[in-house]
N, CA, C and O atoms as a Maestro MAE file, in Angstrom:
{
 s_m_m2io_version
 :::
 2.0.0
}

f_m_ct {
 s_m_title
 :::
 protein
 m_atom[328] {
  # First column is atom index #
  i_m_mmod_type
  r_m_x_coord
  r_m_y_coord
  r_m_z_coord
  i_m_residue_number
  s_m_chain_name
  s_m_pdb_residue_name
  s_m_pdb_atom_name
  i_m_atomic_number
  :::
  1 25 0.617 6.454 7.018 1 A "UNK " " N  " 7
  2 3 -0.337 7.022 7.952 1 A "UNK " " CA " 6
  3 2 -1.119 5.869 8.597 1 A "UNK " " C  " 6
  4 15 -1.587 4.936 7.943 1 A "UNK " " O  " 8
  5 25 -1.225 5.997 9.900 2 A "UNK " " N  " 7
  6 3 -2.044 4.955 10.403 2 A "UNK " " CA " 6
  7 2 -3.422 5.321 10.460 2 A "UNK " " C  " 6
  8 15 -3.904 6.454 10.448 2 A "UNK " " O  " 8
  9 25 -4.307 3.603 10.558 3 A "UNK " " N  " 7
  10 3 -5.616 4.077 10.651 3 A "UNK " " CA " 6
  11 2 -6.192 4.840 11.399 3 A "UNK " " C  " 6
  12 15 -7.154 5.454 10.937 3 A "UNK " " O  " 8
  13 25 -5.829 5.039 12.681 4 A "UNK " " N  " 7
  14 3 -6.230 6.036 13.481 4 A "UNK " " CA " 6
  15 2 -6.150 7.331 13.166 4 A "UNK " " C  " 6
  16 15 -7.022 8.138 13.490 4 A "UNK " " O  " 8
  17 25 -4.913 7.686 12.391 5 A "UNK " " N  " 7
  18 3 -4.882 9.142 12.157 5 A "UNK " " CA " 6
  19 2 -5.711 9.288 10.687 5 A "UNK " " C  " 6
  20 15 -5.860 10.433 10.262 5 A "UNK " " O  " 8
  21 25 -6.138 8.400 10.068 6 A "UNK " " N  " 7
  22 3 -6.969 8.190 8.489 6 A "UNK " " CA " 6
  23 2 -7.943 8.571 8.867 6 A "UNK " " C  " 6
  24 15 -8.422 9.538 8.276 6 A "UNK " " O  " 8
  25 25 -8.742 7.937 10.122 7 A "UNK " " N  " 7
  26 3 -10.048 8.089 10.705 7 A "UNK " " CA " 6
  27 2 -10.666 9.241 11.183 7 A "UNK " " C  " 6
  28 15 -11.858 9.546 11.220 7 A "UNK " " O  " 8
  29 25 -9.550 9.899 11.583 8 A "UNK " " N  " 7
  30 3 -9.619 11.641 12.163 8 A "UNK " " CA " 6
  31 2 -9.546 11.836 11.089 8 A "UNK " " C  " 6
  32 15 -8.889 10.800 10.994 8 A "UNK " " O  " 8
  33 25 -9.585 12.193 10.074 9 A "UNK " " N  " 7
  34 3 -9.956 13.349 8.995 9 A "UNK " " CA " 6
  35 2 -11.269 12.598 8.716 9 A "UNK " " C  " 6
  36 15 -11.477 12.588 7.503 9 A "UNK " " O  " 8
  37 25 -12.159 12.012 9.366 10 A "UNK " " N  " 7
  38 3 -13.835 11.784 9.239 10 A "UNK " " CA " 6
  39 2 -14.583 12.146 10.246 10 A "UNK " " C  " 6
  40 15 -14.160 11.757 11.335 10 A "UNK " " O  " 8
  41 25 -15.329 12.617 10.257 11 A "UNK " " N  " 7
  42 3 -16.233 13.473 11.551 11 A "UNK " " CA " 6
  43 2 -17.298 13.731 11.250 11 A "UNK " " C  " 6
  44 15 -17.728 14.306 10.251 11 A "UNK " " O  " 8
  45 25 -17.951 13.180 12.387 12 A "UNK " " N  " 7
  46 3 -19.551 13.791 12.505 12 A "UNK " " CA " 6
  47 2 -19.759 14.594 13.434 12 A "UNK " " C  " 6
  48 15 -19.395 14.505 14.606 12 A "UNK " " O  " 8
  49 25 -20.707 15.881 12.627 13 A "UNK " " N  " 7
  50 3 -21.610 16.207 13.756 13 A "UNK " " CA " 6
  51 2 -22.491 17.493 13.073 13 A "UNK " " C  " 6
  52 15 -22.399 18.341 12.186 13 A "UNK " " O  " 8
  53 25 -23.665 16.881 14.432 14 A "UNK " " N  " 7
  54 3 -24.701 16.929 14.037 14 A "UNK " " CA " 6
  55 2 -25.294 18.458 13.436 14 A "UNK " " C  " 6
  56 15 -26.463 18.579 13.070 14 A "UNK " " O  " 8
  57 25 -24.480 19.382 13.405 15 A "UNK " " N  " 7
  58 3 -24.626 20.159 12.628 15 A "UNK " " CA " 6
  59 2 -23.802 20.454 10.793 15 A "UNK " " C  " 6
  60 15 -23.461 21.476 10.199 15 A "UNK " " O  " 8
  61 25 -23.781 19.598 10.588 16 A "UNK " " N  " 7
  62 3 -22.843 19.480 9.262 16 A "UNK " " CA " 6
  63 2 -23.582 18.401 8.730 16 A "UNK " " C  " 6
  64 15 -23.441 17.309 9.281 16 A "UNK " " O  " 8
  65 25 -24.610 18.533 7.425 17 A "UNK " " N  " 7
  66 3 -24.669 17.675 6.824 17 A "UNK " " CA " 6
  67 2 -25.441 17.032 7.723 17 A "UNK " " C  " 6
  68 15 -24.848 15.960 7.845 17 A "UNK " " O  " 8
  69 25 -26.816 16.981 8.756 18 A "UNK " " N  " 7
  70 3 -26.657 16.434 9.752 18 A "UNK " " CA " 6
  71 2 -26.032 15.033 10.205 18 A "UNK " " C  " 6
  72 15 -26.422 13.915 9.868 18 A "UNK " " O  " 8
  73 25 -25.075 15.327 10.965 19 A "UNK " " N  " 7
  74 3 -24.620 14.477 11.389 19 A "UNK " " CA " 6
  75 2 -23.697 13.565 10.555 19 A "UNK " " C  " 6
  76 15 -22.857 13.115 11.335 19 A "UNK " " O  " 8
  77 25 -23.553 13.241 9.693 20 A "UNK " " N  " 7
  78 3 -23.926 12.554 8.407 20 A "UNK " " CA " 6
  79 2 -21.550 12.023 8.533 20 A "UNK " " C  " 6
  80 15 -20.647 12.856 8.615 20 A "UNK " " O  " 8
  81 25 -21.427 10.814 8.501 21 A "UNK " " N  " 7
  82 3 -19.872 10.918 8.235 21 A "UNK " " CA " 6
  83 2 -19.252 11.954 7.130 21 A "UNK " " C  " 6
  84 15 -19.388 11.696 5.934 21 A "UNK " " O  " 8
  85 25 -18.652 12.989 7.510 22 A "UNK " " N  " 7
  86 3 -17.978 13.694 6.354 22 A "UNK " " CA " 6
  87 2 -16.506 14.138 6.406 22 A "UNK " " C  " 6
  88 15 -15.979 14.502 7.457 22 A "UNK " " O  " 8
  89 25 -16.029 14.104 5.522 23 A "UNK " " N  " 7
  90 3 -14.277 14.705 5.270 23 A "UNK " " CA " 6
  91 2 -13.872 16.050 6.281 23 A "UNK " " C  " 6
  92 15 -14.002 17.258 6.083 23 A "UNK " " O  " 8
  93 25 -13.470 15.482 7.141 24 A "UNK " " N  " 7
  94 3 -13.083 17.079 8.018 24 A "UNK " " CA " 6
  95 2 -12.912 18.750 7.277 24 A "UNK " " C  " 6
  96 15 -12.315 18.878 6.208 24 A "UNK " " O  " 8
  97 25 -13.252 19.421 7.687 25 A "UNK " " N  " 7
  98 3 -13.278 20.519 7.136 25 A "UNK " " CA " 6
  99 2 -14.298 20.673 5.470 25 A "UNK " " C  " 6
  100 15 -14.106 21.667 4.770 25 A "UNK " " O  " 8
  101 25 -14.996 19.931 5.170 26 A "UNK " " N  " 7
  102 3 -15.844 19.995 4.233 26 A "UNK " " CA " 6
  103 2 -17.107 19.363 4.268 26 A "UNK " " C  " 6
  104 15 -17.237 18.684 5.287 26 A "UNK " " O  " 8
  105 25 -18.036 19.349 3.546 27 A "UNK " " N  " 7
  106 3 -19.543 19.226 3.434 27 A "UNK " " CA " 6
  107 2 -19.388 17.882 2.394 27 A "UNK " " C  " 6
  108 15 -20.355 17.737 1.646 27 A "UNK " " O  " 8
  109 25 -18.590 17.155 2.293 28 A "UNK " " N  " 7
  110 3 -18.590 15.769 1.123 28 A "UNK " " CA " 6
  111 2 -18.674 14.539 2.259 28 A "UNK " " C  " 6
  112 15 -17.668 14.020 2.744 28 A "UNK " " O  " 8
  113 25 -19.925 14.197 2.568 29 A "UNK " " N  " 7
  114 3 -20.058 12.954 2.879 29 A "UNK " " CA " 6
  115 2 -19.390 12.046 2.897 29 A "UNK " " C  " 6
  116 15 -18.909 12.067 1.764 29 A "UNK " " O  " 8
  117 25 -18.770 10.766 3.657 30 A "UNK " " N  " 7
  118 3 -18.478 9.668 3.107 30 A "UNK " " CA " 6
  119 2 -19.408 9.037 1.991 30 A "UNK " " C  " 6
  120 15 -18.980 8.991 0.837 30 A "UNK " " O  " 8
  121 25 -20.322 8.682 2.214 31 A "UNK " " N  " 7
  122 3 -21.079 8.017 1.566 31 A "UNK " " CA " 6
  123 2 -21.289 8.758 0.181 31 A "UNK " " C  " 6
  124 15 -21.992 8.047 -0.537 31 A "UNK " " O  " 8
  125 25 -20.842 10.209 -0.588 32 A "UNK " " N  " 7
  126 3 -20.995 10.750 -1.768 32 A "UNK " " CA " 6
  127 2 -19.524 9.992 -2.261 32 A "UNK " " C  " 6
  128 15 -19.468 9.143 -3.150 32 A "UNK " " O  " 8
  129 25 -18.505 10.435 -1.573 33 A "UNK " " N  " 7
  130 3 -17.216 10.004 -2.031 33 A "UNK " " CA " 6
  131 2 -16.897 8.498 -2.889 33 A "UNK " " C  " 6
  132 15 -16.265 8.155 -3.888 33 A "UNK " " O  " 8
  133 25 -17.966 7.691 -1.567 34 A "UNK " " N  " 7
  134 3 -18.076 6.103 -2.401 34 A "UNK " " CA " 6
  135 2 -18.743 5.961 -3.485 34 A "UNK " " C  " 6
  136 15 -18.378 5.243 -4.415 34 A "UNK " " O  " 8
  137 25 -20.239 6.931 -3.451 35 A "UNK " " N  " 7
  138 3 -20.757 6.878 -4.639 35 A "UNK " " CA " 6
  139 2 -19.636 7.255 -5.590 35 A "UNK " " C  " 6
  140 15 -18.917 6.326 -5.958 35 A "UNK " " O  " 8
  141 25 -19.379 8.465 -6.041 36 A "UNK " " N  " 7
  142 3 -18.202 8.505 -7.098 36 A "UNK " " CA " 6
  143 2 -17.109 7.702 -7.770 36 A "UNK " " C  " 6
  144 15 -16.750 7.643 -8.946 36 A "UNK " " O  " 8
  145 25 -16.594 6.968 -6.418 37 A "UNK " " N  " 7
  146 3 -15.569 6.001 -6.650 37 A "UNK " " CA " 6
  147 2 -16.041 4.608 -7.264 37 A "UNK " " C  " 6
  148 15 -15.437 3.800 -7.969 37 A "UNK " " O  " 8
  149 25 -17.754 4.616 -6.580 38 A "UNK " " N  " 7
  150 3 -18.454 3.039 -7.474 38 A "UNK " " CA " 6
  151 2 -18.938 3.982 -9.005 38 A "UNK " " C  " 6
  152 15 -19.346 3.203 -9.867 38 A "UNK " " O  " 8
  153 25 -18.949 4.904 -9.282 39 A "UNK " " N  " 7
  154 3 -19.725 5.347 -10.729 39 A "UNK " " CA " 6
  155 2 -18.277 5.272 -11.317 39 A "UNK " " C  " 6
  156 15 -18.455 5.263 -12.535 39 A "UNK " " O  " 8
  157 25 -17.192 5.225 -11.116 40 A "UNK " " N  " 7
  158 3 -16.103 4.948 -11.827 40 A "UNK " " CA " 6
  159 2 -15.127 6.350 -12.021 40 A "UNK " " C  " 6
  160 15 -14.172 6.404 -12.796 40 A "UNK " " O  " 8
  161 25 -15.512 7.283 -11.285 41 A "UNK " " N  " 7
  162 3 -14.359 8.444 -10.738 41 A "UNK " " CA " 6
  163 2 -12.932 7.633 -10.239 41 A "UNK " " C  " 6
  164 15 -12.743 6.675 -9.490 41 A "UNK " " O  " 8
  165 25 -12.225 8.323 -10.869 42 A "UNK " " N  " 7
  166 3 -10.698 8.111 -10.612 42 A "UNK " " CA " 6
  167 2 -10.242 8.636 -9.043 42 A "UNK " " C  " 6
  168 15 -11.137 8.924 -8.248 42 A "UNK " " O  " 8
  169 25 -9.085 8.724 -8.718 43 A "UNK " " N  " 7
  170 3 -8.914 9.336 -7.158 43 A "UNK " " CA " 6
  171 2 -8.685 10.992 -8.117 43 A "UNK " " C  " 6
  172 15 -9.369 11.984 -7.867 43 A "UNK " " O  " 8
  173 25 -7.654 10.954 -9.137 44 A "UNK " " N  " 7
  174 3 -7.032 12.418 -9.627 44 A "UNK " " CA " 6
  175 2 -8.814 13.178 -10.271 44 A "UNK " " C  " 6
  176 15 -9.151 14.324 -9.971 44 A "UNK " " O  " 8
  177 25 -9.566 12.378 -11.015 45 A "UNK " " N  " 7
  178 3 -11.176 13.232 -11.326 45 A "UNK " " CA " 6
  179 2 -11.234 13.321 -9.656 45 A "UNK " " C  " 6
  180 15 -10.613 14.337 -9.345 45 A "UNK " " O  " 8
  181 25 -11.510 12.955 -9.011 46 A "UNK " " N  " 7
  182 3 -11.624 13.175 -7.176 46 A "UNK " " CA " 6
  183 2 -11.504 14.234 -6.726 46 A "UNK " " C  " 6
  184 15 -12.401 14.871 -6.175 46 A "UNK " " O  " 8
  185 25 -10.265 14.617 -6.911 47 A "UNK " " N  " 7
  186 3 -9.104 15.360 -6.052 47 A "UNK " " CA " 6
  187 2 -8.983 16.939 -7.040 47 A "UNK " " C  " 6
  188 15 -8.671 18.066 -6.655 47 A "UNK " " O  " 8
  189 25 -9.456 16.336 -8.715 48 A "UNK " " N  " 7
  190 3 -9.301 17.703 -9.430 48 A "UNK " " CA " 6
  191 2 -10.543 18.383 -9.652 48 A "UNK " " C  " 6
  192 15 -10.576 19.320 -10.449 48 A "UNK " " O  " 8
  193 25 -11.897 17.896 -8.835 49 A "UNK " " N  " 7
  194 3 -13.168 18.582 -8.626 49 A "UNK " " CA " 6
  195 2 -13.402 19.260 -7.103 49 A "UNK " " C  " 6
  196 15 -13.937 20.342 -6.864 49 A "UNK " " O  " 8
  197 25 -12.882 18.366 -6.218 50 A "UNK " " N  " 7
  198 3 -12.588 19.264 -5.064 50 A "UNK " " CA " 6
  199 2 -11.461 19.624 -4.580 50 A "UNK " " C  " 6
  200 15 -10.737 18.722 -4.158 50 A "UNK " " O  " 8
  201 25 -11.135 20.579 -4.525 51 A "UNK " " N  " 7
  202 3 -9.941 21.676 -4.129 51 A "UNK " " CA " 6
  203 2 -10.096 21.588 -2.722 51 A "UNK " " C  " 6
  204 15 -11.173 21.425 -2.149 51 A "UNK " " O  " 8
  205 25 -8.931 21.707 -2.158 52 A "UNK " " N  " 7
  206 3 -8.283 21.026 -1.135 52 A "UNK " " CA " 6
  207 2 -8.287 19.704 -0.477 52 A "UNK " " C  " 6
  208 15 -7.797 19.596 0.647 52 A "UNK " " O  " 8
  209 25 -8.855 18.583 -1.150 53 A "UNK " " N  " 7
  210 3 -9.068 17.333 -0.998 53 A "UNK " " CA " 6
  211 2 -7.510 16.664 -0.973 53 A "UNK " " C  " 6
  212 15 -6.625 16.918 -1.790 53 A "UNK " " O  " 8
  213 25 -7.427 15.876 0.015 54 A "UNK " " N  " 7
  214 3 -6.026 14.868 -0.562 54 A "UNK " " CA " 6
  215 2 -6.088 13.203 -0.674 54 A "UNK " " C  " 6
  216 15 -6.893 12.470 -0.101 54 A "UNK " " O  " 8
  217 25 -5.178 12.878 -1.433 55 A "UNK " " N  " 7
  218 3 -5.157 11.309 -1.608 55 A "UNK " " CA " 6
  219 2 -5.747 10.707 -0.057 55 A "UNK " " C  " 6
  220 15 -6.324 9.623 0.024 55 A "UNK " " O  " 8
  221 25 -5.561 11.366 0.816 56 A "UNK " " N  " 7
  222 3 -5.383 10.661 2.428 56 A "UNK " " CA " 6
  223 2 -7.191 10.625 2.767 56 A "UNK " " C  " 6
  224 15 -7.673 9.723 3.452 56 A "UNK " " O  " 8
  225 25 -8.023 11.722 2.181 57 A "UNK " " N  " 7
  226 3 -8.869 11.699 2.603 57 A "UNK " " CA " 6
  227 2 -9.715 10.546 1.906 57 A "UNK " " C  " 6
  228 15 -10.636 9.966 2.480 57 A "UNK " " O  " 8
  229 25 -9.308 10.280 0.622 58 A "UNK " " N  " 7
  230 3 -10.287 9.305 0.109 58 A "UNK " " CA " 6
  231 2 -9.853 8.136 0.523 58 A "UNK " " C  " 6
  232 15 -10.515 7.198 0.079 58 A "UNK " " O  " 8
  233 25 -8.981 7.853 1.212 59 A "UNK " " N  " 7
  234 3 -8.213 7.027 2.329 59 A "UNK " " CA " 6
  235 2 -9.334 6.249 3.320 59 A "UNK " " C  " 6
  236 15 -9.819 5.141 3.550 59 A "UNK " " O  " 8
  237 25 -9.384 7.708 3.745 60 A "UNK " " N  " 7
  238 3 -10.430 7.580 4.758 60 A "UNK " " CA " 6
  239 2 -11.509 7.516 4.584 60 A "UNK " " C  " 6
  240 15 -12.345 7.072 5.371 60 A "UNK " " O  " 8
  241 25 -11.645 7.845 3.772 61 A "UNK " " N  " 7
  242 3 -13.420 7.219 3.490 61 A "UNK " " CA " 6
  243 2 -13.740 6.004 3.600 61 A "UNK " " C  " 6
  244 15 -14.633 5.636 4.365 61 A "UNK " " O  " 8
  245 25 -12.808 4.911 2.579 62 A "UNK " " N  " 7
  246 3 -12.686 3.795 2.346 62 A "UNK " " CA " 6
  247 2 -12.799 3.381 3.788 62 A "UNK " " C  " 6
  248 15 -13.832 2.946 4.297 62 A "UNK " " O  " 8
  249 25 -11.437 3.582 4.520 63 A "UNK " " N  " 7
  250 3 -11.209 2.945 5.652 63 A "UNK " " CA " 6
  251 2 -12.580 2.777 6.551 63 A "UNK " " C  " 6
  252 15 -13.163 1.814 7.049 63 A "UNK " " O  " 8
  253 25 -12.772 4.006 6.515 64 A "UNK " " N  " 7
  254 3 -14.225 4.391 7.498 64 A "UNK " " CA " 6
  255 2 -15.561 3.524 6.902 64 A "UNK " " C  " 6
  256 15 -16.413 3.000 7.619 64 A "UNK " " O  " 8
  257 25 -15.548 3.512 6.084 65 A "UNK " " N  " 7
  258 3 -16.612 2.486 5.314 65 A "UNK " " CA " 6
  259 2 -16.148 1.122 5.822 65 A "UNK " " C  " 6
  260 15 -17.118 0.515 6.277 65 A "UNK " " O  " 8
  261 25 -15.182 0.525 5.895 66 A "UNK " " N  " 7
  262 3 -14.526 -0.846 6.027 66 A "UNK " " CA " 6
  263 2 -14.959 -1.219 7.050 66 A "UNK " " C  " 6
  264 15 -15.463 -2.332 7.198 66 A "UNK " " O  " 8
  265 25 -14.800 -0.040 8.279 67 A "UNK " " N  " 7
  266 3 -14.344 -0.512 9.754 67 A "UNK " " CA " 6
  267 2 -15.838 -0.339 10.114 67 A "UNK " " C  " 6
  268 15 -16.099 -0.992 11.125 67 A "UNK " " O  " 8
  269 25 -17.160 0.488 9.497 68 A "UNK " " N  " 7
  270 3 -18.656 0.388 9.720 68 A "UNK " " CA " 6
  271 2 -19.147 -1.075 9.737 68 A "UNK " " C  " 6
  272 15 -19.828 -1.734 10.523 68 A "UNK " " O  " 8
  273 25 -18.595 -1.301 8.680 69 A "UNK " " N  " 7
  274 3 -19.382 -2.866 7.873 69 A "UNK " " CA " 6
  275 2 -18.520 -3.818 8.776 69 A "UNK " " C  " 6
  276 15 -19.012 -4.946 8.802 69 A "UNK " " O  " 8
  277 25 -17.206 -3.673 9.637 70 A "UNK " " N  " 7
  278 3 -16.367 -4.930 9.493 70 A "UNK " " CA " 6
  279 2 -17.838 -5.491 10.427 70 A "UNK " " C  " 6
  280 15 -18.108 -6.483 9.751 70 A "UNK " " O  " 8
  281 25 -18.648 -5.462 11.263 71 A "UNK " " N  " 7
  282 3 -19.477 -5.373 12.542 71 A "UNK " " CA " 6
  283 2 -20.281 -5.341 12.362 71 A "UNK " " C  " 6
  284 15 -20.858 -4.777 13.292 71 A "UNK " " O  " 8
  285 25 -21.391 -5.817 11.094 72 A "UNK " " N  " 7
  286 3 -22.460 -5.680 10.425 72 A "UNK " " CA " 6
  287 2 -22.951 -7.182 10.148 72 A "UNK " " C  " 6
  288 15 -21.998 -7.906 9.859 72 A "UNK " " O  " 8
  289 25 -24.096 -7.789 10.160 73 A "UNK " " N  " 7
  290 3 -24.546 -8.923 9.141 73 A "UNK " " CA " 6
  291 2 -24.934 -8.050 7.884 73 A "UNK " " C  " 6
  292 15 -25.565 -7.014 7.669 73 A "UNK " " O  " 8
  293 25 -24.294 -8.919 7.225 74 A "UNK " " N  " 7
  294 3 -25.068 -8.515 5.335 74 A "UNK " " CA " 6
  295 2 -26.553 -8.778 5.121 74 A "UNK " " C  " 6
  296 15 -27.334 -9.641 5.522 74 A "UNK " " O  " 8
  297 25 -26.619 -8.011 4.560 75 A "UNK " " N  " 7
  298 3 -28.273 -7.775 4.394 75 A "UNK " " CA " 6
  299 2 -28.026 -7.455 2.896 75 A "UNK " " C  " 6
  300 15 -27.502 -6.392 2.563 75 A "UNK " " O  " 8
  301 25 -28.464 -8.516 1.888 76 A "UNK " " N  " 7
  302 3 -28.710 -7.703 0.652 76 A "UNK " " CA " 6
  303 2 -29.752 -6.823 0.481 76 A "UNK " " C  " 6
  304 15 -30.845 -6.887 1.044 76 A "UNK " " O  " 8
  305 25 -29.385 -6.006 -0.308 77 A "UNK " " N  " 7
  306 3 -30.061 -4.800 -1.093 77 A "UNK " " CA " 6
  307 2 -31.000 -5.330 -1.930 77 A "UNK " " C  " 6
  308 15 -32.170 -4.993 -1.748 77 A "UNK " " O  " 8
  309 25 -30.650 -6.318 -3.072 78 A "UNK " " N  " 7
  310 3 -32.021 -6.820 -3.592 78 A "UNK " " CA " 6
  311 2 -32.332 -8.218 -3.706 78 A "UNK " " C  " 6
  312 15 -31.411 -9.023 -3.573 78 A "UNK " " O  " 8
  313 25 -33.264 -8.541 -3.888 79 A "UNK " " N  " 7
  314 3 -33.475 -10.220 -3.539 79 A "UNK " " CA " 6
  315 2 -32.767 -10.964 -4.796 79 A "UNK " " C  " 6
  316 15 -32.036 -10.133 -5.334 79 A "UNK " " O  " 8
  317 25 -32.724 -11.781 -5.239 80 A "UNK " " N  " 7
  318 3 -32.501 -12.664 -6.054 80 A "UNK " " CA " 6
  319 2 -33.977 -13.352 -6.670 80 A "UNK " " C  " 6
  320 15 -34.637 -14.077 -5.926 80 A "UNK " " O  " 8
  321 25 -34.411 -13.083 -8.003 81 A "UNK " " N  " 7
  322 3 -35.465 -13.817 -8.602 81 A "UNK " " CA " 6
  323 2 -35.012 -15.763 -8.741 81 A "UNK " " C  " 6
  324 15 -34.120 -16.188 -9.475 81 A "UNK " " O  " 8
  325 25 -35.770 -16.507 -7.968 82 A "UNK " " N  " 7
  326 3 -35.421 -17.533 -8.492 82 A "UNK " " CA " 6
  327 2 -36.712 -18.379 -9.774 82 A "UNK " " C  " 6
  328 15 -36.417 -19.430 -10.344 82 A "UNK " " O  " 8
  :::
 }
 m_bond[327] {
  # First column is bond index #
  i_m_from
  i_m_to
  i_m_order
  :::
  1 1 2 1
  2 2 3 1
  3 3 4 2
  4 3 5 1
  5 5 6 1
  6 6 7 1
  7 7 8 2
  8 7 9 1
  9 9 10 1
  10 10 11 1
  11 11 12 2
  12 11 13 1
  13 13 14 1
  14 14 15 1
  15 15 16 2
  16 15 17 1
  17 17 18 1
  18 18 19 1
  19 19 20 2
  20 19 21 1
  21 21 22 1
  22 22 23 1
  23 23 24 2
  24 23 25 1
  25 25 26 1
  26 26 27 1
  27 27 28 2
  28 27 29 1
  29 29 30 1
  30 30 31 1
  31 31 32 2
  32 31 33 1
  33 33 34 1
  34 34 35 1
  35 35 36 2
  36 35 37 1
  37 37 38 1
  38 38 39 1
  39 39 40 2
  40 39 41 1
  41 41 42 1
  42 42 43 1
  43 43 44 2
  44 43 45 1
  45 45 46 1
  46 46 47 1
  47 47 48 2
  48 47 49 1
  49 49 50 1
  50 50 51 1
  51 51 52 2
  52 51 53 1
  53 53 54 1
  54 54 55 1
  55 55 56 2
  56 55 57 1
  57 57 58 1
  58 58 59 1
  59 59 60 2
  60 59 61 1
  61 61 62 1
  62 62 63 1
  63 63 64 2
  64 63 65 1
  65 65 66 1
  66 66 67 1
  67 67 68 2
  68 67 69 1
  69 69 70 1
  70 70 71 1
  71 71 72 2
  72 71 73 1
  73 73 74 1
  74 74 75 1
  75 75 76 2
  76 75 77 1
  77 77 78 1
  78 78 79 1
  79 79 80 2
  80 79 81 1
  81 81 82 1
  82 82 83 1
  83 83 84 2
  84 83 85 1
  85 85 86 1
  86 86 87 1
  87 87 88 2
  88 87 89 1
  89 89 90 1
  90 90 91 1
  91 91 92 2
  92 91 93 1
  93 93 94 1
  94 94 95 1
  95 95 96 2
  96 95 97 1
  97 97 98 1
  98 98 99 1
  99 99 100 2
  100 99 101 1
  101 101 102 1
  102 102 103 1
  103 103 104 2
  104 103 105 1
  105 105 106 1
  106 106 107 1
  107 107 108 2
  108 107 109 1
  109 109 110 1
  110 110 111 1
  111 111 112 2
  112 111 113 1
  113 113 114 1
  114 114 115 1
  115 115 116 2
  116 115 117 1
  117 117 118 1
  118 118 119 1
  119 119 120 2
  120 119 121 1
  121 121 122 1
  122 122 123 1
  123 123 124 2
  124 123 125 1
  125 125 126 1
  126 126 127 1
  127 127 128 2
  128 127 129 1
  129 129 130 1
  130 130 131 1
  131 131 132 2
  132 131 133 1
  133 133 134 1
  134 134 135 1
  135 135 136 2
  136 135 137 1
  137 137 138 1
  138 138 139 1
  139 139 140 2
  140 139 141 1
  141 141 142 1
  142 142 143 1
  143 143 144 2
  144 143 145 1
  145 145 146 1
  146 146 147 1
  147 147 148 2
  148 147 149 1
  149 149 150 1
  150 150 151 1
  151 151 152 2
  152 151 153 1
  153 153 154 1
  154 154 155 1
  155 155 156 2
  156 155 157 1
  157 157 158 1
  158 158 159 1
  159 159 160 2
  160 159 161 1
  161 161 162 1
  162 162 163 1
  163 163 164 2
  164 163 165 1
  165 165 166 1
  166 166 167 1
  167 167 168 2
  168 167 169 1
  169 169 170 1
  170 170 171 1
  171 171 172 2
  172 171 173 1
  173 173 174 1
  174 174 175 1
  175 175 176 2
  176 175 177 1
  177 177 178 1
  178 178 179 1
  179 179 180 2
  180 179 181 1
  181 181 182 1
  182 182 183 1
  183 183 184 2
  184 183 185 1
  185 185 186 1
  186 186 187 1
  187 187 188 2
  188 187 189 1
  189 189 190 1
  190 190 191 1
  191 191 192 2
  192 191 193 1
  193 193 194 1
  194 194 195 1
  195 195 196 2
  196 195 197 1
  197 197 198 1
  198 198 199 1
  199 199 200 2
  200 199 201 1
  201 201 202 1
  202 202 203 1
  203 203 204 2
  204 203 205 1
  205 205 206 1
  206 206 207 1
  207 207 208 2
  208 207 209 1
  209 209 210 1
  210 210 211 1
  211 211 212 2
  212 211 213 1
  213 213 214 1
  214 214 215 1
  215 215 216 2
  216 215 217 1
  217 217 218 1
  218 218 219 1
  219 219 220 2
  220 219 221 1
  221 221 222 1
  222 222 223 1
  223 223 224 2
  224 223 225 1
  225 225 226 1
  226 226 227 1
  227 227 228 2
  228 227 229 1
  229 229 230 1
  230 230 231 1
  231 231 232 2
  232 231 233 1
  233 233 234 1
  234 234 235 1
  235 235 236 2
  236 235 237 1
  237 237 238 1
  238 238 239 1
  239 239 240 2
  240 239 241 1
  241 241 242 1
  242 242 243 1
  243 243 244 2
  244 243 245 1
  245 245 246 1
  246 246 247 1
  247 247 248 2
  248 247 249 1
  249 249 250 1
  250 250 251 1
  251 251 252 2
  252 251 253 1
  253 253 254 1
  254 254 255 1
  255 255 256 2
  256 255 257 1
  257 257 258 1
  258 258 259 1
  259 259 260 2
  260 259 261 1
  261 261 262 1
  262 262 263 1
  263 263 264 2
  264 263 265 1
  265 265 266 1
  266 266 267 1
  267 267 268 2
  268 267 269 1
  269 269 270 1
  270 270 271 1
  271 271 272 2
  272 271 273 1
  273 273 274 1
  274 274 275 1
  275 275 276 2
  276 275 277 1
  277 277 278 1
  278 278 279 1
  279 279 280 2
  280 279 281 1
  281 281 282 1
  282 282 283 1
  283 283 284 2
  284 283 285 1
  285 285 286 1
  286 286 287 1
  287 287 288 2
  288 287 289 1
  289 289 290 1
  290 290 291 1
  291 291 292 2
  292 291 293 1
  293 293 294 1
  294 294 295 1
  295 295 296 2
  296 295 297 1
  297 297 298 1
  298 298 299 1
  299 299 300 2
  300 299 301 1
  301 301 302 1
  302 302 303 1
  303 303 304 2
  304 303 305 1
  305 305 306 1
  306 306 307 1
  307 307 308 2
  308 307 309 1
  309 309 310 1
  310 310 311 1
  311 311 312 2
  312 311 313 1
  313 313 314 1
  314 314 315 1
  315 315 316 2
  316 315 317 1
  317 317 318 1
  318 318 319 1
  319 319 320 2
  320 319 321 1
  321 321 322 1
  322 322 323 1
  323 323 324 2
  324 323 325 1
  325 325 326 1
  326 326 327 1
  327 327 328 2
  :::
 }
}
């Protein structure tokens, strides 16, 4: 599957979640999906809590996360104590 067609199963708008990037046809955020995947959820725990989810969509999450940041300066989150 190419990225373009990965990317279409992510959509915003502004009545869903407002606005908010989410999995076509459902209310799961990108940004919940990553949380899960950084707390150490598997893709199959993923896929066997939401029903009708597919391998392709957590695809796209990723991807869609990738291609936000490729265009970003880093900004850490927390400082460093020296």
């Amino acid at each position: 599957m190419s990225d373009e067609e990965l990317l279409q199963r992510v959509v915003c708008d502004p009545k869903v979640m407002t606005g908010k990037p989410v999995v076509r046809g459902t209310r799961l955020t990108v940004e919940y999906v990553l949380k899960l995947l950084s707390q150490g959820w598997g893709l199959s725990d993923i896929l066997g809590e939401y029903e009708g989810l597919v391998p392709e969509d957590i695809q796209a999450c990723l991807l869609f996360a990738s291609k936000s940041l490729s265009n970003t300066s880093f900004m850490p989150l927390i400082s460093e104590s020296v």
